[in-house]
Biopython code that builds the backbone (N, CA, C, O; Angstrom):
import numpy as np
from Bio.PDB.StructureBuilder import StructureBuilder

atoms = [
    (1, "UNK", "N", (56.927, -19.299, -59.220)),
    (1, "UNK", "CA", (55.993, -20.035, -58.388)),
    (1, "UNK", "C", (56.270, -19.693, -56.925)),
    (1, "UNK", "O", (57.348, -20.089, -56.481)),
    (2, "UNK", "N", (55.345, -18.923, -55.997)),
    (2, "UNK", "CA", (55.397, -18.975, -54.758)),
    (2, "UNK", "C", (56.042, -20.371, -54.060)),
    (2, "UNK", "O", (56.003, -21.524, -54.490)),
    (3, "UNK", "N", (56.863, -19.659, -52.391)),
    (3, "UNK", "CA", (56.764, -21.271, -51.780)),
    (3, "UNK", "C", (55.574, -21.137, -50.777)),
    (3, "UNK", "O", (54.740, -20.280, -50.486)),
    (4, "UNK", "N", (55.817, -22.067, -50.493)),
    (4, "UNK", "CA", (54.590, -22.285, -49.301)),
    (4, "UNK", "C", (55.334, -22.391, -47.929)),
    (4, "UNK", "O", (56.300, -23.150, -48.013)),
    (5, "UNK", "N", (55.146, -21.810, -46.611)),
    (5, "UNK", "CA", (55.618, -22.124, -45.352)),
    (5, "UNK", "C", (56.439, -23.356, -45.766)),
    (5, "UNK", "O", (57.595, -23.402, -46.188)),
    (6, "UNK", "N", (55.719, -24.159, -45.583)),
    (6, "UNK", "CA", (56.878, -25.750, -45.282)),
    (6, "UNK", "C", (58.085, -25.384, -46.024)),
    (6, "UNK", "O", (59.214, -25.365, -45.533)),
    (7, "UNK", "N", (57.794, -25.102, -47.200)),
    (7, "UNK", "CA", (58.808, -24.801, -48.657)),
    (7, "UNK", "C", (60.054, -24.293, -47.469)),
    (7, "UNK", "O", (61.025, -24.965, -47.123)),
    (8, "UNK", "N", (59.674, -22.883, -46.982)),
    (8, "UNK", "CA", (60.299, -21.965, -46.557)),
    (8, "UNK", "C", (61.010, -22.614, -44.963)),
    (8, "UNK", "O", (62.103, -22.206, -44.573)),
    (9, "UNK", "N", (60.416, -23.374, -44.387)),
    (9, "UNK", "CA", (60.855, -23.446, -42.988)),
    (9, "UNK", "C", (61.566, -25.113, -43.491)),
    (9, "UNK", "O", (61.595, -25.854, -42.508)),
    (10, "UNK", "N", (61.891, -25.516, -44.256)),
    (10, "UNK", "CA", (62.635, -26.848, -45.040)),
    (10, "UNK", "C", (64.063, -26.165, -45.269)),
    (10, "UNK", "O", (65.157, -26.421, -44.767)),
    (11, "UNK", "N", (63.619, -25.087, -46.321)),
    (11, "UNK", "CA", (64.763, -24.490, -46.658)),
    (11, "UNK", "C", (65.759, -23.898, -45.726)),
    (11, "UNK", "O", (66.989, -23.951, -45.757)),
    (12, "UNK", "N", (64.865, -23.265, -44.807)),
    (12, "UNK", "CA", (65.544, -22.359, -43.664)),
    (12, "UNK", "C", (66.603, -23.518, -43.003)),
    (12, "UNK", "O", (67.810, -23.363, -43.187)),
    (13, "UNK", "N", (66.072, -24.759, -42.178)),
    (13, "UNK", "CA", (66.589, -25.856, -41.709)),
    (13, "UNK", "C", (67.715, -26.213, -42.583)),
    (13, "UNK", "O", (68.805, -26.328, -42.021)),
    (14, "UNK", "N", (67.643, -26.478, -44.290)),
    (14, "UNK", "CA", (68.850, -26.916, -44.394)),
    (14, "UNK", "C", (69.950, -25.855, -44.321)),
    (14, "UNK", "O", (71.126, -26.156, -44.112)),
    (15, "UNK", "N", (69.464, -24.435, -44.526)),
    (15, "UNK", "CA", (70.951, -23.667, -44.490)),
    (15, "UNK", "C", (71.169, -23.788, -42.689)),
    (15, "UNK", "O", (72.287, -23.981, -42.211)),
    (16, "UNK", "N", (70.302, -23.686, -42.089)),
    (16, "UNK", "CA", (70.836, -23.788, -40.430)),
    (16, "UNK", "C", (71.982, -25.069, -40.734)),
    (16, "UNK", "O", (73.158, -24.886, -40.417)),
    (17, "UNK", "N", (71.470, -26.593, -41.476)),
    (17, "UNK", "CA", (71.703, -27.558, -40.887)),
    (17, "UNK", "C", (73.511, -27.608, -41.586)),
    (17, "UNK", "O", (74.484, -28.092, -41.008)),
    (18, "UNK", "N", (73.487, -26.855, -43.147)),
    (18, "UNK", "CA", (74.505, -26.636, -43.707)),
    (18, "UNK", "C", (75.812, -25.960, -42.789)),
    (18, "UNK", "O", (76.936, -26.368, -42.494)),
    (19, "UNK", "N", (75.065, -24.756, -42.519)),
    (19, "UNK", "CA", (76.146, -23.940, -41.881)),
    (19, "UNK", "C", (76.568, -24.530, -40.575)),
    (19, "UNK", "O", (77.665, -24.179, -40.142)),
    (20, "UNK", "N", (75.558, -25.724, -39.604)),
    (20, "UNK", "CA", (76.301, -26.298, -38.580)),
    (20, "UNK", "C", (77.164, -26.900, -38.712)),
    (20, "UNK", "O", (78.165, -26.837, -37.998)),
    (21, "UNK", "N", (76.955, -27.877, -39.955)),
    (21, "UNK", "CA", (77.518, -28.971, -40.336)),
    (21, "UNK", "C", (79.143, -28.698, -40.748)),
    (21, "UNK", "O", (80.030, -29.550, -40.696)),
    (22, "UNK", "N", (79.326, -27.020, -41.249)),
    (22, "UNK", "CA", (80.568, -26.952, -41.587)),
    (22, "UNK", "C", (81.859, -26.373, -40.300)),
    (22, "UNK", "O", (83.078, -26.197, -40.320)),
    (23, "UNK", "N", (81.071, -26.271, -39.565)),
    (23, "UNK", "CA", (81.430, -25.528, -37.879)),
    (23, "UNK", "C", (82.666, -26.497, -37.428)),
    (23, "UNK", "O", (82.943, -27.323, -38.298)),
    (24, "UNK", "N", (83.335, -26.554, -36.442)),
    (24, "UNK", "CA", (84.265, -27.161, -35.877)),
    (24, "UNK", "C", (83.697, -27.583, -34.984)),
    (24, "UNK", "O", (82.576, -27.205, -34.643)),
    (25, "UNK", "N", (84.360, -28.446, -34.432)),
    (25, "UNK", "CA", (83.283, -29.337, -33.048)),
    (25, "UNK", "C", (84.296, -28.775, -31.992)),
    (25, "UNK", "O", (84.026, -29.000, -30.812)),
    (26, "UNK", "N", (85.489, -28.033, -32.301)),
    (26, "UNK", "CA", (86.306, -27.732, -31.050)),
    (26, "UNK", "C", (86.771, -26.253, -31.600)),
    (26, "UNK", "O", (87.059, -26.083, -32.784)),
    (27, "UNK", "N", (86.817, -25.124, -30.548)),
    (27, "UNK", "CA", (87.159, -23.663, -30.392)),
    (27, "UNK", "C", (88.758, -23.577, -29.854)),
    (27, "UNK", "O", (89.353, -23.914, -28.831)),
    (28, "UNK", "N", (89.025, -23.085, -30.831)),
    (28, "UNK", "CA", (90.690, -22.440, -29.961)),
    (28, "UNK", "C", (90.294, -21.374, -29.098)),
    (28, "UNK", "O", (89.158, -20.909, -29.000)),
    (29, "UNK", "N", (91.499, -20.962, -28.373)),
    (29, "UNK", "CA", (91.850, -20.009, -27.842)),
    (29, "UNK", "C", (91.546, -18.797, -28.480)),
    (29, "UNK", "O", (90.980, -17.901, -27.855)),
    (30, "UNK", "N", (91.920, -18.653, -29.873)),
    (30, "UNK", "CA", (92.194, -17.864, -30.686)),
    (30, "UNK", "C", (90.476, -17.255, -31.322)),
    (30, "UNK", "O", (90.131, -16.082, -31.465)),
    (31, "UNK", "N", (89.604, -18.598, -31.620)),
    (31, "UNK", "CA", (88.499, -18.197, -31.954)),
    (31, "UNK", "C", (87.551, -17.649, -30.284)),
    (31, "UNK", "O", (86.659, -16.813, -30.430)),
    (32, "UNK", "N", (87.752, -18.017, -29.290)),
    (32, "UNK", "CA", (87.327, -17.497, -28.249)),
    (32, "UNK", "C", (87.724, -15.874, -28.024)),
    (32, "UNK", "O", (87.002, -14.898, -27.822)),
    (33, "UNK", "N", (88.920, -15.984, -28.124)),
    (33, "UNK", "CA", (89.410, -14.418, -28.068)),
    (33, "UNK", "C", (89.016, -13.429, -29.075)),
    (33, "UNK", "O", (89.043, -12.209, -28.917)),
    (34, "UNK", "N", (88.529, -14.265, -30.458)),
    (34, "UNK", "CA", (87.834, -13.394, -31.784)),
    (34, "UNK", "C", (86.565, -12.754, -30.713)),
    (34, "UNK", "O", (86.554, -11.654, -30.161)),
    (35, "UNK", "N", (85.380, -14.012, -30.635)),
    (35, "UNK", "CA", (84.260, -14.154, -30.111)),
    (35, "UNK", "C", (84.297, -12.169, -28.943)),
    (35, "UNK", "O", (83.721, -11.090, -29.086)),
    (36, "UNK", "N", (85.236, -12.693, -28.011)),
    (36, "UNK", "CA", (85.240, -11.876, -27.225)),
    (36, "UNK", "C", (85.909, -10.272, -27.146)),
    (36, "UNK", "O", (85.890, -9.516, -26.175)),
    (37, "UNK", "N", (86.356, -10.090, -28.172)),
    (37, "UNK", "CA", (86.400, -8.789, -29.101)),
    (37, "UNK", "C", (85.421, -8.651, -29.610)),
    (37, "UNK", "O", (85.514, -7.468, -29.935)),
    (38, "UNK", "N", (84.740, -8.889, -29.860)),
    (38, "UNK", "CA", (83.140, -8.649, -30.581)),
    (38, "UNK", "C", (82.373, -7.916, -29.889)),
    (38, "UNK", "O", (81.810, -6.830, -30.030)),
    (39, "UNK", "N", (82.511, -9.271, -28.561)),
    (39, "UNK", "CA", (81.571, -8.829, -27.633)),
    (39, "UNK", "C", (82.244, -7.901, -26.608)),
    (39, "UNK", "O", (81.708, -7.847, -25.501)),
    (40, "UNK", "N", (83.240, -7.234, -26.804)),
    (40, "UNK", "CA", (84.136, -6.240, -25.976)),
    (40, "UNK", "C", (83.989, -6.901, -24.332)),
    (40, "UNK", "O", (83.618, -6.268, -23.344)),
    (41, "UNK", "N", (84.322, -8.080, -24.374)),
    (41, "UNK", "CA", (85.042, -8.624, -22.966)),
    (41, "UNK", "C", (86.334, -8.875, -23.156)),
    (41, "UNK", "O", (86.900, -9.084, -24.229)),
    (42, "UNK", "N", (86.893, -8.844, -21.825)),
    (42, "UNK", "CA", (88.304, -9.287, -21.725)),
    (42, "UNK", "C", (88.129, -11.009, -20.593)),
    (42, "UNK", "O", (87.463, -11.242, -19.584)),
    (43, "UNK", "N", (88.907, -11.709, -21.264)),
    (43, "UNK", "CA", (88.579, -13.109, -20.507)),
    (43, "UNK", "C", (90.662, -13.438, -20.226)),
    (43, "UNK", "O", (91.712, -13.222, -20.832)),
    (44, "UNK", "N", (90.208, -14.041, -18.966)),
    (44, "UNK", "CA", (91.378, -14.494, -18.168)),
    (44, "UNK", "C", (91.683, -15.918, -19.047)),
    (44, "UNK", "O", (90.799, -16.567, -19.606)),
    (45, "UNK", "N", (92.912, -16.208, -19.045)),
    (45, "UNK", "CA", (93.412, -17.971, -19.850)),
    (45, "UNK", "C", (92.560, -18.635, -19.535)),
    (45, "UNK", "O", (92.111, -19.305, -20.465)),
    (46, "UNK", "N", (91.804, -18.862, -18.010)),
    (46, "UNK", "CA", (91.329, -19.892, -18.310)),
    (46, "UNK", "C", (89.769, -20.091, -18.144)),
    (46, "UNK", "O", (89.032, -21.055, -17.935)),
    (47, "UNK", "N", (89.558, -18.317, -18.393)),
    (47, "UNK", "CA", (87.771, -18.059, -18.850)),
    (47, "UNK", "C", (87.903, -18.787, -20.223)),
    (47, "UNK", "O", (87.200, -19.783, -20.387)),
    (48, "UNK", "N", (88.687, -18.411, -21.164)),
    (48, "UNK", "CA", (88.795, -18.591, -22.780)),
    (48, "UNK", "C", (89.216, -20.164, -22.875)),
    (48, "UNK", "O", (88.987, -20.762, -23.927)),
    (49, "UNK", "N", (89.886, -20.895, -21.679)),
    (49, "UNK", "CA", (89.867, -22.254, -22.141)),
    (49, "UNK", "C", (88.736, -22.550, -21.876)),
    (49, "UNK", "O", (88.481, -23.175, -22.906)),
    (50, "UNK", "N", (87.450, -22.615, -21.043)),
    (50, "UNK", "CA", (86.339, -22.837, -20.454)),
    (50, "UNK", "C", (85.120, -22.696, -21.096)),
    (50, "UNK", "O", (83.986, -23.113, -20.863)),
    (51, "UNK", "N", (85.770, -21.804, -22.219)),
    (51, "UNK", "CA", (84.443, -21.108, -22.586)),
    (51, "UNK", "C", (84.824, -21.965, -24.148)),
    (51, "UNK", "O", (84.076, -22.628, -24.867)),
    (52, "UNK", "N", (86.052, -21.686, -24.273)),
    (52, "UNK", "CA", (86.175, -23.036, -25.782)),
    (52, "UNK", "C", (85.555, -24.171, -25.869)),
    (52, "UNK", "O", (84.980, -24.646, -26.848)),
    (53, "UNK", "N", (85.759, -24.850, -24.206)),
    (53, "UNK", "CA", (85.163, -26.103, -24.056)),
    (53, "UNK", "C", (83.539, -25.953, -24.230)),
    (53, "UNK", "O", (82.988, -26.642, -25.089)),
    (54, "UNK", "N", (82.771, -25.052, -23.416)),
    (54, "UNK", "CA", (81.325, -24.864, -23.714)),
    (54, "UNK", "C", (81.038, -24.599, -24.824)),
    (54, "UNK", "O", (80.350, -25.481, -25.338)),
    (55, "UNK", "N", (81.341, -23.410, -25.727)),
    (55, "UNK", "CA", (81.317, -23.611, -26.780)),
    (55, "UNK", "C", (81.537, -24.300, -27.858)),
    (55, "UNK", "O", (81.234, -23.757, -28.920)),
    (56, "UNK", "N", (82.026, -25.449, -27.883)),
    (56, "UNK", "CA", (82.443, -26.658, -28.417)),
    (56, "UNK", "C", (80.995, -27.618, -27.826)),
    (56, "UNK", "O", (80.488, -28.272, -28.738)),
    (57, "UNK", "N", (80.419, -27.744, -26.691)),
    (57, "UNK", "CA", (79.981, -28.398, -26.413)),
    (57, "UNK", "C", (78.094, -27.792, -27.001)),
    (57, "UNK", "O", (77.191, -28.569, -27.313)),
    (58, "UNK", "N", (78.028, -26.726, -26.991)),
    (58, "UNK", "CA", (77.031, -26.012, -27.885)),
    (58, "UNK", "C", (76.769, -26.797, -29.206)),
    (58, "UNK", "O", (75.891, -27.572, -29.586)),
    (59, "UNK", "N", (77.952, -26.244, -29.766)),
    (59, "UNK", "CA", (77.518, -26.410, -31.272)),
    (59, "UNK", "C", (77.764, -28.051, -31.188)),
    (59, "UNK", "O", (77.816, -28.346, -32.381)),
    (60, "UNK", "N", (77.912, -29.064, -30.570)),
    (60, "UNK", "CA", (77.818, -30.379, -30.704)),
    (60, "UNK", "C", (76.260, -30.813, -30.506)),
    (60, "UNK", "O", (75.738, -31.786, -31.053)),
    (61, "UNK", "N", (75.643, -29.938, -29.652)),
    (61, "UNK", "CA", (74.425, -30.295, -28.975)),
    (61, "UNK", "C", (73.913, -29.996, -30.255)),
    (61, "UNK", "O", (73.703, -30.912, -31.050)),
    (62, "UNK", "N", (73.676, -28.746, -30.564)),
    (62, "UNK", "CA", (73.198, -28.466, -31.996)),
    (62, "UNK", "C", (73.052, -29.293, -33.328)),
    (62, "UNK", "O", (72.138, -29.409, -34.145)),
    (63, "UNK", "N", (74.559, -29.922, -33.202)),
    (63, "UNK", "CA", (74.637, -30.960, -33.982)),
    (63, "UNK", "C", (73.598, -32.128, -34.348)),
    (63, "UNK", "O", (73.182, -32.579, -35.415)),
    (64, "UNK", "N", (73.358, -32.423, -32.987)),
    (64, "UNK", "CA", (72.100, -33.162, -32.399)),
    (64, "UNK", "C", (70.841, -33.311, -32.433)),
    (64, "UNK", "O", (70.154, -34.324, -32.559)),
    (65, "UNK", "N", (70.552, -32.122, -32.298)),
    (65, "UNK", "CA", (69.555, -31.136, -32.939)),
    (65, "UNK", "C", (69.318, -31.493, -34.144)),
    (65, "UNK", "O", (68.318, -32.078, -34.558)),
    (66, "UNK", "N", (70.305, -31.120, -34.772)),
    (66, "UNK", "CA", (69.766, -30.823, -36.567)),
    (66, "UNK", "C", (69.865, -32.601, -36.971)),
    (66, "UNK", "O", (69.478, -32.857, -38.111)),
    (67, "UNK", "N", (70.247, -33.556, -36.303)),
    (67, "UNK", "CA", (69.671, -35.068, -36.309)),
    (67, "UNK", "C", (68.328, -35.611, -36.461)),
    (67, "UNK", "O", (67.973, -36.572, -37.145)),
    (68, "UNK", "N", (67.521, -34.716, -35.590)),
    (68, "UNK", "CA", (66.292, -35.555, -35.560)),
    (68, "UNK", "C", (65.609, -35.030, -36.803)),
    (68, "UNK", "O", (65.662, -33.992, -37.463)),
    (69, "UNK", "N", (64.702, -36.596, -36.867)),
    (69, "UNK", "CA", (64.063, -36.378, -38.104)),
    (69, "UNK", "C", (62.511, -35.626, -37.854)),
    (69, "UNK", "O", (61.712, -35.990, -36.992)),
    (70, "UNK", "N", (62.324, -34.648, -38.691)),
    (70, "UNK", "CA", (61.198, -33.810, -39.024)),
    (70, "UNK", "C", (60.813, -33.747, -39.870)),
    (70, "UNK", "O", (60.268, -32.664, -40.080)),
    (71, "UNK", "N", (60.761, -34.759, -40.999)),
    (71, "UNK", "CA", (60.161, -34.523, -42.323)),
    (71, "UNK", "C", (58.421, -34.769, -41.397)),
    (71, "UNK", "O", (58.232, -35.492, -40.419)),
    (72, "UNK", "N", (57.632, -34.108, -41.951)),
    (72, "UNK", "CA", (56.151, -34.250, -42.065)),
    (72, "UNK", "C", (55.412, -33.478, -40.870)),
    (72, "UNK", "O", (54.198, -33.538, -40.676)),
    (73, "UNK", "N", (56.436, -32.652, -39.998)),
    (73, "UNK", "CA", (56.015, -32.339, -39.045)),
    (73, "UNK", "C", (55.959, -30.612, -39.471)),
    (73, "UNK", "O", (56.935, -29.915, -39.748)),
    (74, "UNK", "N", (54.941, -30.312, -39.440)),
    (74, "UNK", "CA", (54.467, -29.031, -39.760)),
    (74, "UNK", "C", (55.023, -27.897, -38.473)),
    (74, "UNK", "O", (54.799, -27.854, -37.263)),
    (75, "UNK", "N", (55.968, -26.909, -39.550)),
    (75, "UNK", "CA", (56.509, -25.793, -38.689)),
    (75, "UNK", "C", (55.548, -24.830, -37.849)),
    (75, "UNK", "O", (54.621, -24.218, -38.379)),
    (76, "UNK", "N", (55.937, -24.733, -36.126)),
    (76, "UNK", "CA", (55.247, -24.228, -35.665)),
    (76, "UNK", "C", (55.668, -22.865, -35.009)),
    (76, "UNK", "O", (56.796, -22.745, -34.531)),
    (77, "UNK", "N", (54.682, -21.756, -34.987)),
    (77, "UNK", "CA", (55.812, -20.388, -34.028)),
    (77, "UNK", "C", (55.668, -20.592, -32.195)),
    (77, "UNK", "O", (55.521, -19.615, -31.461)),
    (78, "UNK", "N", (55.740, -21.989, -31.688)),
    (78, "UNK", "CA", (55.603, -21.717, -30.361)),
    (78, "UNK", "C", (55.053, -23.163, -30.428)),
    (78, "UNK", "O", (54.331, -23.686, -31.277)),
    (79, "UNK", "N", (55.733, -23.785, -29.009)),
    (79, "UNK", "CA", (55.824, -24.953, -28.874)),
    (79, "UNK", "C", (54.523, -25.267, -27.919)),
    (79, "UNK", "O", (54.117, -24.411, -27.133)),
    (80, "UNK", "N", (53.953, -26.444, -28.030)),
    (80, "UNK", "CA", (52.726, -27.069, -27.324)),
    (80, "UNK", "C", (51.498, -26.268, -27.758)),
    (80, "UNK", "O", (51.706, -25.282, -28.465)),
    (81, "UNK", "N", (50.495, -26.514, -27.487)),
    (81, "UNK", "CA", (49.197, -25.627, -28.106)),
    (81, "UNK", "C", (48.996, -24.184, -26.739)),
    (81, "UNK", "O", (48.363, -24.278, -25.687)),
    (82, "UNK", "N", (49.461, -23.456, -27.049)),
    (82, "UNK", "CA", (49.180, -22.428, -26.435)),
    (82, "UNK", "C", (48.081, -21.695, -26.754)),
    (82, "UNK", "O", (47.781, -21.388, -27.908)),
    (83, "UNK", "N", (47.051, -21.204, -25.119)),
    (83, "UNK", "CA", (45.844, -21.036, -25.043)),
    (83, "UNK", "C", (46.027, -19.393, -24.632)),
    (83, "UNK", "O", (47.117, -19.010, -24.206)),
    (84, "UNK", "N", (44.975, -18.522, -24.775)),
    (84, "UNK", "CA", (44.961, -17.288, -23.872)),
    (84, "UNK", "C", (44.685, -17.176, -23.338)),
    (84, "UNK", "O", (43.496, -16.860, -23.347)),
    (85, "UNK", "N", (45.612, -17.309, -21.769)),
    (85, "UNK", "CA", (44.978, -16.604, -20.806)),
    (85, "UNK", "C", (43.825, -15.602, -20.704)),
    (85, "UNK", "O", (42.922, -15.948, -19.941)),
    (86, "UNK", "N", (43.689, -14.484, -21.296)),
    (86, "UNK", "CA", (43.010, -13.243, -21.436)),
    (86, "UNK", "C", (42.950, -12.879, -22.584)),
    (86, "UNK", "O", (43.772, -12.875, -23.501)),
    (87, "UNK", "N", (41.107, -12.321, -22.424)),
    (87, "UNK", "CA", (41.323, -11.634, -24.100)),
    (87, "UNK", "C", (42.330, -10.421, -24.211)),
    (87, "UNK", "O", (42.503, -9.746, -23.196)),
    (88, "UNK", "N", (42.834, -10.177, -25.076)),
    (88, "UNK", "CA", (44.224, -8.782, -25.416)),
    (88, "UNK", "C", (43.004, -7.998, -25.598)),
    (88, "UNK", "O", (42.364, -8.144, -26.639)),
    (89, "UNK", "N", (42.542, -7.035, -24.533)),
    (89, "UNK", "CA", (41.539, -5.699, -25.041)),
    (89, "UNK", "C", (43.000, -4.338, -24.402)),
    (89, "UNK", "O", (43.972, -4.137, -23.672)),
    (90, "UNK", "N", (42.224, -3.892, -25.248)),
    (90, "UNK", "CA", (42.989, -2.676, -25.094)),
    (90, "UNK", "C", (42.468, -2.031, -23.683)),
    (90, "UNK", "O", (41.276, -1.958, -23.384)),
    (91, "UNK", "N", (44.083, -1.349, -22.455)),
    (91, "UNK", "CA", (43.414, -0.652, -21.404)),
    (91, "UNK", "C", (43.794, 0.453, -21.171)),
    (91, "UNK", "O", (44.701, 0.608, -21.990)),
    (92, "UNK", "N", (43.674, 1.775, -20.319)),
    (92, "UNK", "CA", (44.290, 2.798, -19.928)),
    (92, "UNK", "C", (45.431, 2.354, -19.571)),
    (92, "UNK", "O", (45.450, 1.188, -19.178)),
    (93, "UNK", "N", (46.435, 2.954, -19.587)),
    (93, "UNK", "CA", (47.767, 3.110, -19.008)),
    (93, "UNK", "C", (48.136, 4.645, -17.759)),
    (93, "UNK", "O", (47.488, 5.627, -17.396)),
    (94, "UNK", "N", (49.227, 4.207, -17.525)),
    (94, "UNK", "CA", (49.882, 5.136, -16.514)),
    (94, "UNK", "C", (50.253, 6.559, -17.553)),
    (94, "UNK", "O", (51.119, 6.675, -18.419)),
    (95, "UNK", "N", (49.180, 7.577, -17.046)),
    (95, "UNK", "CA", (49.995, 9.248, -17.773)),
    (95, "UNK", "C", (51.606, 8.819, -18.020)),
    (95, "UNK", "O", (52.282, 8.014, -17.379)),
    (96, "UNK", "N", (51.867, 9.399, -18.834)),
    (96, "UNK", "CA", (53.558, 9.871, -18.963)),
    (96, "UNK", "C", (53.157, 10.892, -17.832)),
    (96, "UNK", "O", (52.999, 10.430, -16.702)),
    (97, "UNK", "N", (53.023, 11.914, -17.990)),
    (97, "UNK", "CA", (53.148, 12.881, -16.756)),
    (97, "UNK", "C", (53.600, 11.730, -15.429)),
    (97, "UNK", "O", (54.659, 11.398, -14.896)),
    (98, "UNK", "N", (52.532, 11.464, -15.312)),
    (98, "UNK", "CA", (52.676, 10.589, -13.821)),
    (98, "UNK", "C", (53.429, 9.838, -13.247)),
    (98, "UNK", "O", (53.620, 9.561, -12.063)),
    (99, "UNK", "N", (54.108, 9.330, -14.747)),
    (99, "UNK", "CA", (55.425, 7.977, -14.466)),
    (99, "UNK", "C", (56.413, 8.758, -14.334)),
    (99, "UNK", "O", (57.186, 8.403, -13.445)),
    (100, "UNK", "N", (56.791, 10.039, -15.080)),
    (100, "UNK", "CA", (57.751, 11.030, -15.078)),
    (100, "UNK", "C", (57.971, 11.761, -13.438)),
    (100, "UNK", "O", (59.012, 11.976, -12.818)),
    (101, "UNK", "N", (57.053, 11.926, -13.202)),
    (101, "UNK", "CA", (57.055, 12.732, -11.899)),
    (101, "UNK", "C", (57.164, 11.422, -10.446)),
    (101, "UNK", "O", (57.038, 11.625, -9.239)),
    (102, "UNK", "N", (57.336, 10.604, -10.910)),
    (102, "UNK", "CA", (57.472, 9.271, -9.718)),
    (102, "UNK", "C", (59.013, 8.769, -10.124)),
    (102, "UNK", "O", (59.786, 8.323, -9.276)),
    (103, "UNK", "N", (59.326, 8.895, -11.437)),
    (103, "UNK", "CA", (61.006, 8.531, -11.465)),
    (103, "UNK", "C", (62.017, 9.327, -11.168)),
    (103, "UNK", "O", (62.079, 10.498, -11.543)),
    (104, "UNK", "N", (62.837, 8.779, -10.509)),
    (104, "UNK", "CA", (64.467, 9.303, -9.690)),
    (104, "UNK", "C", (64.950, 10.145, -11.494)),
    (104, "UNK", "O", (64.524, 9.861, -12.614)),
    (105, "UNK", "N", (65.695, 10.918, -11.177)),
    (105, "UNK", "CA", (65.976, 11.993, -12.270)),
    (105, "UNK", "C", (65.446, 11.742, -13.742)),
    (105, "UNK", "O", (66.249, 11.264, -14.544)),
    (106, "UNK", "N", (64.288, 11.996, -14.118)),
    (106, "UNK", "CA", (63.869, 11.953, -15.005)),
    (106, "UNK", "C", (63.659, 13.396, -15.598)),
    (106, "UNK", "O", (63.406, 14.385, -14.909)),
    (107, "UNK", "N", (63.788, 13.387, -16.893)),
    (107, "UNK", "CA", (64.086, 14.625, -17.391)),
    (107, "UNK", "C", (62.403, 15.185, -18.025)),
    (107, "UNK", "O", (62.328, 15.301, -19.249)),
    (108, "UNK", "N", (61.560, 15.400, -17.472)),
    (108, "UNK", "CA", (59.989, 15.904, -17.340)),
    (108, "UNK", "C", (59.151, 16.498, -18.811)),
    (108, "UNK", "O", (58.034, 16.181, -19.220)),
    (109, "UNK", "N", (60.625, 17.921, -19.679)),
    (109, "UNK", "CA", (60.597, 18.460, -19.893)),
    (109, "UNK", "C", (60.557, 17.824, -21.553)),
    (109, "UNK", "O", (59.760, 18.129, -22.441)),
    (110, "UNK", "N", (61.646, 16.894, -21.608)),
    (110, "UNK", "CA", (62.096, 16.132, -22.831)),
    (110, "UNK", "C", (60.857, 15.333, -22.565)),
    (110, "UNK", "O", (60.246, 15.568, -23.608)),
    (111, "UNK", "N", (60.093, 14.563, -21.882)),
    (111, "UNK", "CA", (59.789, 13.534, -21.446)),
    (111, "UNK", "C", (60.069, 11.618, -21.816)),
    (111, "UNK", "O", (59.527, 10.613, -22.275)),
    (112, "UNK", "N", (61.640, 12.279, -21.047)),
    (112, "UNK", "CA", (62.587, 10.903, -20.926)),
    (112, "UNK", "C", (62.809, 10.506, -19.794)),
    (112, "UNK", "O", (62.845, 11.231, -18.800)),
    (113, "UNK", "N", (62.995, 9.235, -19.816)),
    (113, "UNK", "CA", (63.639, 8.695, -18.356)),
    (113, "UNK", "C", (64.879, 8.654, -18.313)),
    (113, "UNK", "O", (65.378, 8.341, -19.394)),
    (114, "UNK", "N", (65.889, 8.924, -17.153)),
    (114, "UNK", "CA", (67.200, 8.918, -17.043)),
    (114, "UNK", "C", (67.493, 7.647, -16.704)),
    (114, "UNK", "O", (66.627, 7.147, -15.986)),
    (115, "UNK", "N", (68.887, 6.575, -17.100)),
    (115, "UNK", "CA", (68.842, 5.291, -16.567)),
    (115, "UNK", "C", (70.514, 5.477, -16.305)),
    (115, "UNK", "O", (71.120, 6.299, -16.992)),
    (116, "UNK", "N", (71.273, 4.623, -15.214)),
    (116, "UNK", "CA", (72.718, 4.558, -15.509)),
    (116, "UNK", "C", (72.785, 4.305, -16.729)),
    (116, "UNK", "O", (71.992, 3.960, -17.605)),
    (117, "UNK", "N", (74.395, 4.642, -16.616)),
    (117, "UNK", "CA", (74.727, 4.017, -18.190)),
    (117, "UNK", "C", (75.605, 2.646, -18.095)),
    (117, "UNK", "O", (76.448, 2.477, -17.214)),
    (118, "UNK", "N", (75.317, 1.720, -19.074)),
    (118, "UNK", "CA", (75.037, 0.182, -19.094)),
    (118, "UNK", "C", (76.531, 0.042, -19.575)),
    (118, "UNK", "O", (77.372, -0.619, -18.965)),
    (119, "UNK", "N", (76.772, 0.761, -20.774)),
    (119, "UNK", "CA", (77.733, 0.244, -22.137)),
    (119, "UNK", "C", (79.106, 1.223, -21.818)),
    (119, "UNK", "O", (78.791, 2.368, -21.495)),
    (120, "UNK", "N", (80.242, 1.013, -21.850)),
    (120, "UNK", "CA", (81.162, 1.801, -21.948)),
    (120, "UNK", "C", (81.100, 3.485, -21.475)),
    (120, "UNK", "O", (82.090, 4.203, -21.614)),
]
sb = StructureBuilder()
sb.init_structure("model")
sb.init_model(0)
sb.init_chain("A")
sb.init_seg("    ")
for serial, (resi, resn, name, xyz) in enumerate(atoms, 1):
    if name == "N":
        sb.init_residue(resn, " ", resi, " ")
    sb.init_atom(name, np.array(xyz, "f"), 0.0, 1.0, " ", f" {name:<3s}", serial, name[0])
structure = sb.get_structure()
C-alpha cells in the first residue's frame, strides 16, 4: 500500500524526533574536538568549551522544537503562503564568450573561470 505525504512527513518527524531524543543535552570537549576533525578546524580550549556550550544549547532548542504539537497540520515546502513575484519566463543570458573575456584570469580556451583556492 502506498503512503501518502502526511504518511511520509509523520514518519520523517518521528525518526528526526527519535534521533533527538537520544542526543545528549551536553557536548564534551572530546565530542567538540570529534565535530572539528570532520570539519578540519583546529579550535583553541576555549573555542571547544564555547562551542560545547552552543552546541548543547542547539540541540536543547531542538528539543523544543520537536515539542510542539502538529498532529493535523498539513506538511508544507515553505513557510507562509508564498506568492510570485514574476512570472519564471525564460530570458537571454550573458554569452559565455563575454563573461569569459570580462573575468580576471579566466581560462577562455577550456571555457572556465579561475577562482582562489578556498579548501586546503
Amino acid at each position: 500500500m502506498p503512503t501518502t505525504n502526511r504518511e511520509s512527513a509523520t514518519a520523517g518527524r518521528n525518526r528526526i524526533s527519535d534521533s533527538i531524543a537520544t542526543m545528549s543535552d551536553t557536548f564534551s570537549s572530546r565530542d567538540v574536538e570529534r565535530i572539528a576533525r570532520l570539519a578540519r578546524l583546529e579550535l583553541t580550549a576555549e573555542e571547544k568549551d564555547l562551542f560545547a556550550r552552543q552546541l548543547a544549547g542547539i540541540l536543547a532548542y531542538a528539543e523544543q522544537i520537536q515539542r510542539v504539537a502538529t498532529e493535523g497540520v498539513e506538511p508544507t515546502s515553505h513557510a507562509g503562503d508564498a506568492v510570485a513575484l514574476r512570472d519564471d519566463t525564460l530570458r537571454p543570458s550573458l554569452p559565455r564568450d563575454a563573461s569569459l573575456a570580462a573575468a580576471p584570469d579566466a581560462d577562455a580556451f577550456a571555457g572556465l573561470f579561475k577562482v582562489p583556492r578556498v579548501l586546503g
